[in-house]
N, C-alpha and C positions, 0 to 999 in steps of 0.2 A: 418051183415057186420063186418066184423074183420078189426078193426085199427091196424095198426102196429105201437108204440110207436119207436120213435128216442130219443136217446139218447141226455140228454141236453152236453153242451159245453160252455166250460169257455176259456174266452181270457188271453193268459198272457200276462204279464208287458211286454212289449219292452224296449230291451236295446238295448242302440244304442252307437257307438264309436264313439269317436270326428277323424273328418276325415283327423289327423295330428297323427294319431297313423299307427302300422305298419299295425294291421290287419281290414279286412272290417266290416264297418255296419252291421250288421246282424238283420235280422226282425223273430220272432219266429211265427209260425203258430198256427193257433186256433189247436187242438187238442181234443182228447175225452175224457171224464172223467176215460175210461179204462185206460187210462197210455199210449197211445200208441199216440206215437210222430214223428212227420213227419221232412223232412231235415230242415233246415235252408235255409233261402234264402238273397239273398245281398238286402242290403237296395239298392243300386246303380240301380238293375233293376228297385225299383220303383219308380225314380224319374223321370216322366217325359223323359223317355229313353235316360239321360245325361247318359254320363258313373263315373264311380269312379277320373278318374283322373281330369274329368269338375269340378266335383263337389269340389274335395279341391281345387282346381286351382282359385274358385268364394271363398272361405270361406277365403283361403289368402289371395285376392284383398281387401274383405269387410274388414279382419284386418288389413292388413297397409293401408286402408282410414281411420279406424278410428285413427291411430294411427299417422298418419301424422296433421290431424284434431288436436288432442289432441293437439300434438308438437307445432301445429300454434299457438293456443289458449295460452298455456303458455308463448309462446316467444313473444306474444300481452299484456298479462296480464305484464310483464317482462317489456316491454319498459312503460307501462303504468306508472309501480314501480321507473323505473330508474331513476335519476337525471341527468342531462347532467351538465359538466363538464362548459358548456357557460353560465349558470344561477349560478355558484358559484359568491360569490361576491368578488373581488380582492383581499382582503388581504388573504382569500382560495386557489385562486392562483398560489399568488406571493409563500403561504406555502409548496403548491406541488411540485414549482418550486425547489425552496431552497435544495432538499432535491438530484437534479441532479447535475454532476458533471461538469467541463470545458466542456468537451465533449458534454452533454448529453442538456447543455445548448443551446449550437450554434446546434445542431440537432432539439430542440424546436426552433428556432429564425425562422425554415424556413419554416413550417407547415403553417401559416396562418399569416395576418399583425397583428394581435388580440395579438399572440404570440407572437408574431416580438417587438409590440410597449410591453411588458409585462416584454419580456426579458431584455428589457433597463432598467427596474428599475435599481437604484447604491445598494441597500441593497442585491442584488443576489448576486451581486462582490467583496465578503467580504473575499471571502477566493481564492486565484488565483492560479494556479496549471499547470504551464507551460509543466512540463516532464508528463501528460496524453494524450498531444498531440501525435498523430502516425506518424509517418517516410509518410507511404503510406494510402494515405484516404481509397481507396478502394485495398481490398486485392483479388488478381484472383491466381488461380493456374497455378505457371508455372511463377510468375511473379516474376522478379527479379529487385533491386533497381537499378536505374540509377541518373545520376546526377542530373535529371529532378524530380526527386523526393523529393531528397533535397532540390531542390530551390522552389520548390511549400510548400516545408514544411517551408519553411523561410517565403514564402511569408504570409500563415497561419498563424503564429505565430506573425508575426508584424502586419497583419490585425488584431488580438485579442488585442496586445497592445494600436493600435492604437483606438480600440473601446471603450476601458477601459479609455482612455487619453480623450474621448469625454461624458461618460457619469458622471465621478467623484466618482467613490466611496469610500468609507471609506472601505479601504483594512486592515485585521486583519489575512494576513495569509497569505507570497507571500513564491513561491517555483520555481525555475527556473533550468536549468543545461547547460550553453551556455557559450560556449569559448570569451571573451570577447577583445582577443588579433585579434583573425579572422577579420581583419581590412574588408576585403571584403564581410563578411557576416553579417556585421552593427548591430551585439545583443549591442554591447555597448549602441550606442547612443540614439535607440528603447527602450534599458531600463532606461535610465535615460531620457528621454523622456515623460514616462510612469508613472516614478515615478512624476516627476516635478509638473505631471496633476492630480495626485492623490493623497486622504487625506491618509497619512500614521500615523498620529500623533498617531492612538489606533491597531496599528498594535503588536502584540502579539508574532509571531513567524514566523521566517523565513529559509529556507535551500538555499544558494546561495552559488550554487555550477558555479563559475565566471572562472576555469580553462580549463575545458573540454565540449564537446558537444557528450554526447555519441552517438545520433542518427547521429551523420553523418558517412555516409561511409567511413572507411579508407581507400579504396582505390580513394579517392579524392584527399586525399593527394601522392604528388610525394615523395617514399622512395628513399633513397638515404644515400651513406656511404661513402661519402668525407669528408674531413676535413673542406674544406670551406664550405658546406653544414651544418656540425657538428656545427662550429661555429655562422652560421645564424639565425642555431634554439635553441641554449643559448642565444643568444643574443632578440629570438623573447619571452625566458622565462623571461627572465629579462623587456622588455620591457612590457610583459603582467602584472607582476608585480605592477611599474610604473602607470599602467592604474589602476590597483586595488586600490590603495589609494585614487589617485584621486575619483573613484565610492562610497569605503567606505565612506570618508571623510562626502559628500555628505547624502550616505544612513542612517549612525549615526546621523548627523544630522536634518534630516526629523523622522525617528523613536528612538525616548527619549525612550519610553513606551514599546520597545519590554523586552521580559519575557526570549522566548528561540532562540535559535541564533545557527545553524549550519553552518560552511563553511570554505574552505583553508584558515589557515591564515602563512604570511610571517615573522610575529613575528618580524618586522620593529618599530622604535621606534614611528614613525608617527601612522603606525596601531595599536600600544596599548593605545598609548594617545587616537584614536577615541573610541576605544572600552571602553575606562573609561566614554564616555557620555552615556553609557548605565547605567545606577545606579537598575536597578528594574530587572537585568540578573536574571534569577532562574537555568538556565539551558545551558551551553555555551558546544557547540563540536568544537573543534578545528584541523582539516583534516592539515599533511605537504603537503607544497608546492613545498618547496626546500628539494633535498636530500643531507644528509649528512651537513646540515645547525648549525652552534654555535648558543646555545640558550644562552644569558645572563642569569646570576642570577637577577640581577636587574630588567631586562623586565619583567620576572616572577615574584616577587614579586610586580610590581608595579601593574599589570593588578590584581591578587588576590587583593592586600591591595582597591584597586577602585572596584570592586564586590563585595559590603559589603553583597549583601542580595543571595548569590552563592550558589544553593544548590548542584549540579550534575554539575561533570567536568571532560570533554571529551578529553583527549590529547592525539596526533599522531606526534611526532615529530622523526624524524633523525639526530641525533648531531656522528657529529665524534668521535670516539673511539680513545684507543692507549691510548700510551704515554703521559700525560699531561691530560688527559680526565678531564671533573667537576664535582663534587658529589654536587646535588643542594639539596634545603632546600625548604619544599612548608611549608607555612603560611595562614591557614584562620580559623578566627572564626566562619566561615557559613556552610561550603561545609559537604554532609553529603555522599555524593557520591562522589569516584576518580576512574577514569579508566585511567591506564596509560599500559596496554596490549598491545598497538600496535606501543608503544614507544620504538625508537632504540639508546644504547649510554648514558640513563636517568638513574640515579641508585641515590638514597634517602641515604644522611646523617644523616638527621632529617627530622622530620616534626613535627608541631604540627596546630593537625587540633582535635580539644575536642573535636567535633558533627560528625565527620566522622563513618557511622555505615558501609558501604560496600567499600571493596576494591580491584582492579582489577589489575595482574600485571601477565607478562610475562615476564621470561629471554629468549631474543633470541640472536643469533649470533653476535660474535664481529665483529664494524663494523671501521676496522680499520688493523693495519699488527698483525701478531699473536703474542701473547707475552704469559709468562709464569706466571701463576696463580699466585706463590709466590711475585711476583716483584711488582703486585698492591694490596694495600687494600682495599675493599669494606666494610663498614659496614656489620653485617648481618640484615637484614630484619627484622628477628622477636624483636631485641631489638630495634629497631628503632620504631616499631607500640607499642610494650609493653611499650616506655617513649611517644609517640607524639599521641596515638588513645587511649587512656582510653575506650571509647566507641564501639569498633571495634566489630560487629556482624557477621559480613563475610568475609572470604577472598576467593577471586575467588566463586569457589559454593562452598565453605567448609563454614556449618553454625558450629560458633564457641562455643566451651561450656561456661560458666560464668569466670571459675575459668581458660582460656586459658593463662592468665597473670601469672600465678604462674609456672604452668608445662604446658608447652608443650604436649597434648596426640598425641599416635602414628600417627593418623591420620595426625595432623595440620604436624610432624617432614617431613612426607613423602610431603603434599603440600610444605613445603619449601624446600624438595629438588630439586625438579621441577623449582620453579619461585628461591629461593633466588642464590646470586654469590658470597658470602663470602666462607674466605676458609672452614668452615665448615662445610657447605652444597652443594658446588660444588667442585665435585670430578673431576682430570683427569688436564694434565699439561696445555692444550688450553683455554682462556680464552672465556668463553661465557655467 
């Protein structure tokens, strides 16, 4: 009997594709050791007669289970890690707190009573900051200011005063910008009111700006171009004035201790005597109030000669021009900054200021009838700084060379034609 010998047969390696590629599964068939190879078949037919798309359809579900699984796991382990903000201990806090603004403070006050009672600490209300308050708390599209907004913002505003007036803090930094003459919207009394109840004695620096209230709408006010109208509202500057001394008077003496000090001032003999109980000034801006106002020489020297420790000084004044004008003379042994660029009418005969390193100045427009260059003298400028600034580093942004006292270089000739008003460096018959 004759056996007929079969051919042995070897299996090969299956390769199989991950069922998130384009092409299918494929299962290779057993074959004969002759070489001779048969088609390919889908892995898909042999699952259980699911078809191809079940089957990735199950292998994506099984990966975002596990992947959401994971997700859970970490934001568990996550809270496990985190500290919560309630088990800090207060003075952590009160440090977090500190570091929010007017704003950001009264937005914490209303979150929980935890907050609430936190925010009353007085060491948060160190530094006070009235102009971050908003005209409109909540801002919509399409919404436009009404008077009702204004008054909610007054109301605001004195609410915050009057919370400040109840817990007592030691203020080191008050900054405001409210018309003080607005007899009917009460900023005067709310702030001295304010102050009355708070320690100002180590208060540092202040911007009181006591003329204008920028947030209110102009058209609250009724324009008008009468005469007797004209005259009402001189009459309501001068009276707002008035009220200012009175507040200064006051505010000078509650803060001895302030360093730097921005705000209109009237250049009244009252308000420089108060400004002289400032003794520890470093840094004094002084905004005009009055246009077209005579500055004495005297008032000016007296307010310098009382700032003995004066480093940086801010002046914006309007003095009449013309015929008869004053050539003043600044004096200080302290001041090592002057900015007198936005002064109109101000023009330097001397000065001597030894430590002055930077200095700021503009020629603008005469302010007074036009007269003809020849007819007035002005000092020039550069020999006035060459005898009274020994020191002088800067003028405007021109950094000066060592030897600027000797020659003039081209550079500085061209800055003085610019700023200085002497005849020879301002050219042309108009005096400006």
């Amino acid at each position: 009997m004759t056996h007929r010998i079969r051919p042995r047969t070897r299996l090969l390696s299956l390769t199989l594709r991950s069922p998130m590629q384009e092409r299918p599964v494929t299962l290779q068939r057993a074959h004969s050791t002759t070489g001779t190879q048969t088609e390919p078949v889908e892995v898909s037919t042999l699952c259980c007669g699911c078809s191809q798309k079940d089957v990735q359809q199950q292998t994506h579900d099984r990966t975002a289970n596990r992947s959401e699984s994971s997700s859970r796991s970490r934001r568990h382990k996550h809270r496990q890690h985190r500290f919560p903000f309630q088990k800090l201990p207060v003075d952590c806090k009160l440090k977090v707190f500190s570091f929010l603004d007017t704003m950001g403070k009264g937005v914490a006050a209303s979150v929980c009573a935890e907050w609430h009672q936190l925010i009353r600490t007085p060491r948060l209300w160190s530094h006070i900051d009235f102009t971050v308050i908003p005209l409109c708390s909540v801002r919509t599209v399409g919404h436009n200011c009404s008077r009702e907004c204004y008054m909610a913002y007054i109301y605001r505003a004195k609410a915050l005063m009057k919370f400040l007036s109840g817990i007592r803090p030691v203020v080191r930094q008050l900054c405001f910008e409210y018309d003080i003459g607005e007899v009917a919207d009460g900023w005067l009394p709310a702030l001295e009111r304010m102050l009355q109840h708070t320690n100002c004695k180590e208060m540092k620096s202040a911007r009181l700006n006591w003329k204008e209230t920028p947030v209110r709408p102009f058209w609250i006010e009724n324009v008008a171009w009468s005469v007797n109208e004209y005259s009402e509202l001189a009459h309501k500057h001068r009276h707002r004035q008035r009220l200012f001394l009175n507040f200064f008077d006051g505010f000078t003496f509650r803060t001895p201790n302030i360093t730097h000090l921005a705000l209109p001032f009237d250049w009244s003999p009252r308000s420089v005597k108060c400004m002289g109980r400032l003794h520890n000034l470093r840094t004094l801006i002084l905004e005009k109030y009055f246009v077209f106002q005579y500055l004495s020489q005297g008032l000016l020297d007296e307010l310098l000669r009382r700032a003995t420790k004066l480093d940086k000084l801010v002046l914006e004044v309007w003095a009449p021009s013309g015929r008869g004008f004053n050539l003043y003379s600044l004096i200080s042994p302290s001041i090592k900054y002057l900015d007198i660029s936005q002064c109109r009418g101000i023009y330097l005969k001397d000065v001597d200021l030894p430590k002055m390193t930077t200095f700021k100045v503009t020629r603008h427009p005469w302010n007074g009838p036009l007269v003809s260059a020849d007819s007035i003298y002005i000092p020039c400028l550069y020999q006035v700084l060459v005898k009274g600034a020994p020191r002088l580093q800067q003028l405007n942004e021109l950094k000066l060379e060592s030897s600027w006292q000797q020659v003039p270089t081209p550079v500085l000739q061209t800055v003085l034609k610019a700023v200085c008003s002497c005849r020879q460096h301002k050219s042309g018959w108009a005096m400006y």
